[in-house]
N, C-alpha and C positions, 0 to 999 in steps of 0.2 A: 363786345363787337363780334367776339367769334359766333355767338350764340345765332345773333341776329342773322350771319351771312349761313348759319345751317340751317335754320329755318328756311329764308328764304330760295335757298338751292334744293331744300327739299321740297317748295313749292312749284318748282321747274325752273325758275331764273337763274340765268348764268352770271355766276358771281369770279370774281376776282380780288385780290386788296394786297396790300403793300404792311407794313409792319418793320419797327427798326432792326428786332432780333428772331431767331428761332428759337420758340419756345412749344411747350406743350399745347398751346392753341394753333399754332401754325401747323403744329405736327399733323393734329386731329385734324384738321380743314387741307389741307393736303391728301390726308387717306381717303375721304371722298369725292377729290376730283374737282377739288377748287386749287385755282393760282393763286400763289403767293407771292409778291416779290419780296425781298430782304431789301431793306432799304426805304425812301420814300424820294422819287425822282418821277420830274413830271411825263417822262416819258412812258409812264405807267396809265397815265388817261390818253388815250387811243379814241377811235372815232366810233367805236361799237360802243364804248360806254353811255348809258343813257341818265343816271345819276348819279351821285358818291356819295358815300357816310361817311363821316368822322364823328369820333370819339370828342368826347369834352377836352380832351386833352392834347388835341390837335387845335395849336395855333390857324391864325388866319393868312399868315406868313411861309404856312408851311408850302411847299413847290406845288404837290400834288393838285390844293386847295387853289393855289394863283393859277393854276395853267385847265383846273375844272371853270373857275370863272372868266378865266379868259374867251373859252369855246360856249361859252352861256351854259354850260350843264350846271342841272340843279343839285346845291349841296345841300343835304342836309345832315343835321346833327342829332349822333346818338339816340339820343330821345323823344328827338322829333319822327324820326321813322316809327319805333317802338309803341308810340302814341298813336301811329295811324293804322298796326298790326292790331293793337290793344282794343282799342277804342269801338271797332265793330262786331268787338268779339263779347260776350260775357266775361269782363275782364274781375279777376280776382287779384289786388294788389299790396304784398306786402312790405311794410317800408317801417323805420327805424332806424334810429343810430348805430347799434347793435341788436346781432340777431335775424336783420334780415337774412342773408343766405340761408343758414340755418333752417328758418320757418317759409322761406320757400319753397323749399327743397322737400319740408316734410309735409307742405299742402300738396307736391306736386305727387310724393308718395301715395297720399291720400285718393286721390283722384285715381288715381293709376291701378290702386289698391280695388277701387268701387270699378270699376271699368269704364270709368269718365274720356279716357284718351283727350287727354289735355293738350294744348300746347304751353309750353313753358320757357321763359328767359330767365336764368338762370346767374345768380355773380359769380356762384363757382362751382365744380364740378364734383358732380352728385357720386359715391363712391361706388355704389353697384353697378350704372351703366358707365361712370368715366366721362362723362360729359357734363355741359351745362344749360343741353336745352331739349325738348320733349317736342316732335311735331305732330302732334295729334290731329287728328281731321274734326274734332268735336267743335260746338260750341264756345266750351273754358278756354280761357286763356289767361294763364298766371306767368304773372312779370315779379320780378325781383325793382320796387319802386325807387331811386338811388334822389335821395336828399340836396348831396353836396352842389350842385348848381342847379338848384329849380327848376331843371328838368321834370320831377315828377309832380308836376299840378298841369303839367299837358294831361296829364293820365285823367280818365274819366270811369273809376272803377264800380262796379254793381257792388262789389266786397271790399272792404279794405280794412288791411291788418296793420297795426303798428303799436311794434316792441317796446319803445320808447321814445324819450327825446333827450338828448342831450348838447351837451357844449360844443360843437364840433364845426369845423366849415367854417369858422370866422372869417376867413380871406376872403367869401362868399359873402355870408349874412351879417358881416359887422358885428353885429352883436346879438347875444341867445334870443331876445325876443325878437326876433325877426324870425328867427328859425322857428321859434314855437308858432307863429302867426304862421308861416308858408304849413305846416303840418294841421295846423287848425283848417287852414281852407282845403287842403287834400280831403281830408276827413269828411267836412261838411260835401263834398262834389259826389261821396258815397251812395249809395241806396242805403244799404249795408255796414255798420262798420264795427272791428273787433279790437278792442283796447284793453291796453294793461296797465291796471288801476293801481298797482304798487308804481306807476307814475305819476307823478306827482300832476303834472301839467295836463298828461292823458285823463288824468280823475277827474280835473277841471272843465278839462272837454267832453269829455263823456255827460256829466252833470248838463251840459249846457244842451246837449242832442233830444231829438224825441224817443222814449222810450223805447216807441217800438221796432227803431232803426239801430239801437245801440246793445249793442253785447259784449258783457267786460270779463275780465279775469284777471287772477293774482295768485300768488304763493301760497296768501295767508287773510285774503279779507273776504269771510264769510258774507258779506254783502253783496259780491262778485256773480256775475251768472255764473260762472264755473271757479270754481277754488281747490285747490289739492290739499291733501289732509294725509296722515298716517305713512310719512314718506320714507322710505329706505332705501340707503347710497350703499352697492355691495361692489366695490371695483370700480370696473368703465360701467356698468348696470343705475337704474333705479328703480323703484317699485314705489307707486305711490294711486292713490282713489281721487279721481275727479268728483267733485260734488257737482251736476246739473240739474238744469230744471227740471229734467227727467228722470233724475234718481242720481243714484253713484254709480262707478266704470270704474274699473281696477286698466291699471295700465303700468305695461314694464315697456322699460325706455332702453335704449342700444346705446345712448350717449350720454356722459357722466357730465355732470354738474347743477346747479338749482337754474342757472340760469337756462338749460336746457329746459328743465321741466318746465320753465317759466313759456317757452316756444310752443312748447306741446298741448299746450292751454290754450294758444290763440286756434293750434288746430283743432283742438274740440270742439272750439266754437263753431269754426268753418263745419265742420260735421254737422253740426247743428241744424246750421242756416240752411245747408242744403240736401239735410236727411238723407245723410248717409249710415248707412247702419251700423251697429256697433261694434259688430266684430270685424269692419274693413276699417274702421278707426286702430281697435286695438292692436289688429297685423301688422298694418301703416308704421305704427309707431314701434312696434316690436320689435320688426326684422328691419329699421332703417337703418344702415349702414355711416350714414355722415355724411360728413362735406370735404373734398379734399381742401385742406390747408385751415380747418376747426377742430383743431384737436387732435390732428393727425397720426397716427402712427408710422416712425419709419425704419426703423431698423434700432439693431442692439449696438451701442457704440464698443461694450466688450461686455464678458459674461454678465447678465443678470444689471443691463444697465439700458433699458430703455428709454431710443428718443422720438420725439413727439415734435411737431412743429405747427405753428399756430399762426394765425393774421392778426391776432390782434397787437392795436397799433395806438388805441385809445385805454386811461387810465382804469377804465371803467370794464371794458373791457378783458386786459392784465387780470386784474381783480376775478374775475369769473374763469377765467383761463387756469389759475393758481391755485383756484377754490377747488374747481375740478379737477388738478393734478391734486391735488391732496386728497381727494375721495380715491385715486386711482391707487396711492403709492403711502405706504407708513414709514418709509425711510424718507432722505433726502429729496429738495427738488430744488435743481440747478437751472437757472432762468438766463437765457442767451436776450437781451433784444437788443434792435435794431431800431431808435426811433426814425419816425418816418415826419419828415417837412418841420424844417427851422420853424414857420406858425405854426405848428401845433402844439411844436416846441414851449412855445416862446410864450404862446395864449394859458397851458394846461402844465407849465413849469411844478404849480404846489401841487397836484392830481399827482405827475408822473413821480413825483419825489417821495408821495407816501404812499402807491399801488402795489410797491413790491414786498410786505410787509408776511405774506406768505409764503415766500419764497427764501431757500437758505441761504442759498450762491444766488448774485447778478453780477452777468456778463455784459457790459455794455458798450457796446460799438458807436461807430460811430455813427453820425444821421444822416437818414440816407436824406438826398435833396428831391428827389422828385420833381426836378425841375426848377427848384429855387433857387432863389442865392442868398447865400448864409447870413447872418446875421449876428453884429456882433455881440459877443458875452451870452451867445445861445450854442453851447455847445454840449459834447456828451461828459467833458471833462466834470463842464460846470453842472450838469445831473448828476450827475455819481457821486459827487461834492454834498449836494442836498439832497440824495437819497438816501447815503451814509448819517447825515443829519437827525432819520427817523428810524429805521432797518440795520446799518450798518452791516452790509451786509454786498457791499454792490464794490467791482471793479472795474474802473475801465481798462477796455483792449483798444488799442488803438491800430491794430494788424489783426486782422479776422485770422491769419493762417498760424498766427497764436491760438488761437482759440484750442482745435483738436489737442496738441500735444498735451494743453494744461489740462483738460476736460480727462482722457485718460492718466495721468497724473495723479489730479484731483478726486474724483470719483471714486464710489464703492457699490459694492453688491446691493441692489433694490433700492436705489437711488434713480430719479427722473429726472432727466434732462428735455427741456424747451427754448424752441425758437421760438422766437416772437417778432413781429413788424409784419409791417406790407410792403417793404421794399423785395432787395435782393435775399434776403437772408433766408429765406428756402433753398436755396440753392447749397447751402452751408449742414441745412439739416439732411441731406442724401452726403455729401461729403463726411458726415460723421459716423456712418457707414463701418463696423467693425473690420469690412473686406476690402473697404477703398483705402488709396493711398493718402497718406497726410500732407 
């Protein structure tokens, strides 16, 4: 939502919005001269307003929402606006279960690298500039494509990117094949489209495309338009050769793990499709900086004990998050999460039970609801129960303000410490903070 109200106030419309807390979005949208209210009361839709957004995640109950219909103003939702930004633009759209923000962020690099002057909507904010959205005056317009309520088949992209597919959204799509069918039709609504054939369902689809519209890649399948070969993890770094149809590209990566490199693969292709040259691919990918809250780095909890805080919130996920802490660290790595929503709980119970198998310590909280209501015999007691089951390895906390003490405690020299979820539990990883108070 933040993303959408900078753009459009850097298009010259007066924007205004409402939000429950202050956070690092409100902050940023405040520095340039947009209202904020804290809170959501309908005294907030005034007579000057001419439409309102809401987020998916805004009820229809909600006050702002009754007192915009009540005065006939038109509401629209998240992605229905973004659809109408997108749609007359050259729109470039990346989408997946995992990995979108990621390979948004480092198309939007790309472009920016070439002197495209993009505009970009962004999930989360890009670490060099501190933001999550790009207002370029050009033609490109790359969106971050979000699955979870079918929202993105409004999208009508020239290009489209997708990471994967996985289990995910059930409260939404009932059940997987629903979700692989909503990604199949994105796909096909393409001119353009760039897929990652170490999926299983993506290979499927791909197979099924015209040739001359379908561009794939993967880790390790030589049959792939672009494949990485001869790969080396040194720290947070990689080093690895792109194979294209145009020869080989050597490429070092700023962000540690395969599943990164696996991202950096769908930007070659985007290179590809729109001849950009090779040496604003290799910079792009070079000097990218990250994503805040992918792999995050935040401070030393005491000497020689870096921590790190992450989004992920899905099995699969963990899994890549873990993979890449252990490229970064030869000692310990001490795993904090926080899962997020009793379904996802509830649907991906055997996933979360056996994800944390590289990890030494797990810290596990409790789950955050995001709005639901609990459900019984789904809780974090009952995970840590059946994660010990496979790992042995996992504790519950049931008071997060437990956590710091035991963590200094627990911990030694060149030992990693990670947060994990997409609830509050960012908030936890600045609190661990060697300076701040416990």
């Amino acid at each position: 939502m933040s993303s959408i109200a900078q753009y459009l106030h850097s298009k010259g419309f007066k924007i205004k919005g409402s939000d429950l807390s202050e956070n690092k979005n409100v902050l940023a949208l405040k520095e340039i001269g947009i209202e904020v209210h804290i809170g959501h009361n309908p005294q907030n839709i005034t007579n000057d307003v001419a439409f309102v957004i809401a987020s998916s995640a805004i009820k229809e109950d909600n006050p702002e929402i009754i007192e915009a219909i009540k005065r006939s103003i038109r509401v629209f939702r998240r992605y229905e606006l973004l659809a109408l930004l997108f749609n007359e633009k050259f729109g470039i759209a990346i989408a997946g279960s995992h990995g979108k923000t990621t390979t948004t962020s480092l198309a939007t690099e790309l472009l920016c690298e070439a002197s495209l002057n993009p505009a970009a909507i962004i999930g989360g904010r890009i670490q060099k500039i501190k933001q999550n959205v790009m207002c370029g005056n050009s033609n490109f317009f790359i969106a971050e494509a979000d699955e979870s309520d079918g929202g993105f088949l409004l999208l009508n992209p020239k290009i489209a990117i997708v990471t994967n597919i996985d289990n995910d959204h059930l409260n939404y799509y009932k059940i997987f094949e629903n979700e692989v069918e909503a990604f199949r039709e994105f796909i096909k609504k393409s001119n353009y489209a760039i897929l990652n054939i170490d999926d299983e369902n993506l290979s499927k689809i791909a197979n099924q495309l015209d040739k001359g519209r379908c561009f794939t890649y993967s880790l390790h399948n030589k049959s792939a338009h672009f494949w990485a070969e001869n790969t080396i993890h040194t720290g947070k770094f990689s080093q690895f050769v792109v194979n294209t149809p145009q020869g080989k590209i050597d490429i070092k990566l700023n962000i540690p793990g395969a599943h990164n490199i696996s991202n950096s693969l769908a930007i070659v292709g985007l290179a590809h499709i729109l001849r950009i040259e090779k040496q604003h691919l290799q910079k792009a990918l070079e000097f990218f900086s990250g994503v805040d809250r992918r792999f995050s780095f935040r401070s030393f909890l005491k000497d020689n004990v870096e921590v790190y805080d992450d989004y992920a919130h899905h099995p699969k996920e963990i899994e890549a998050t873990l993979q890449a802490a252990r490229q970064v660290t030869k000692s310990r790595v001490v795993a904090i999460f926080q899962p997020h929503r009793y379904t996802r709980v509830q649907s991906l119970m055997d996933e979360f039970s056996k994800c944390f198998r590289l990890a030494d310590i797990v810290f596990l909280l409790d789950i955050y609801p995001a709005g639901e209501k609990s459900i019984e015999d789904i809780n974090s007691k009952v995970l840590a129960e059946n994660i010990n089951k496979f790992s042995n390895n996992c504790v519950y906390i049931d008071d997060i303000n437990r956590i710091k003490p035991i963590l200094l405690k627990e911990t030694k020299a060149g030992d990693l410490v990670i947060t994990m979820g997409a609830g509050d539990i960012t908030k936890l990883s600045y609190q661990l903070n060697s300076n701040a108070s416990s």
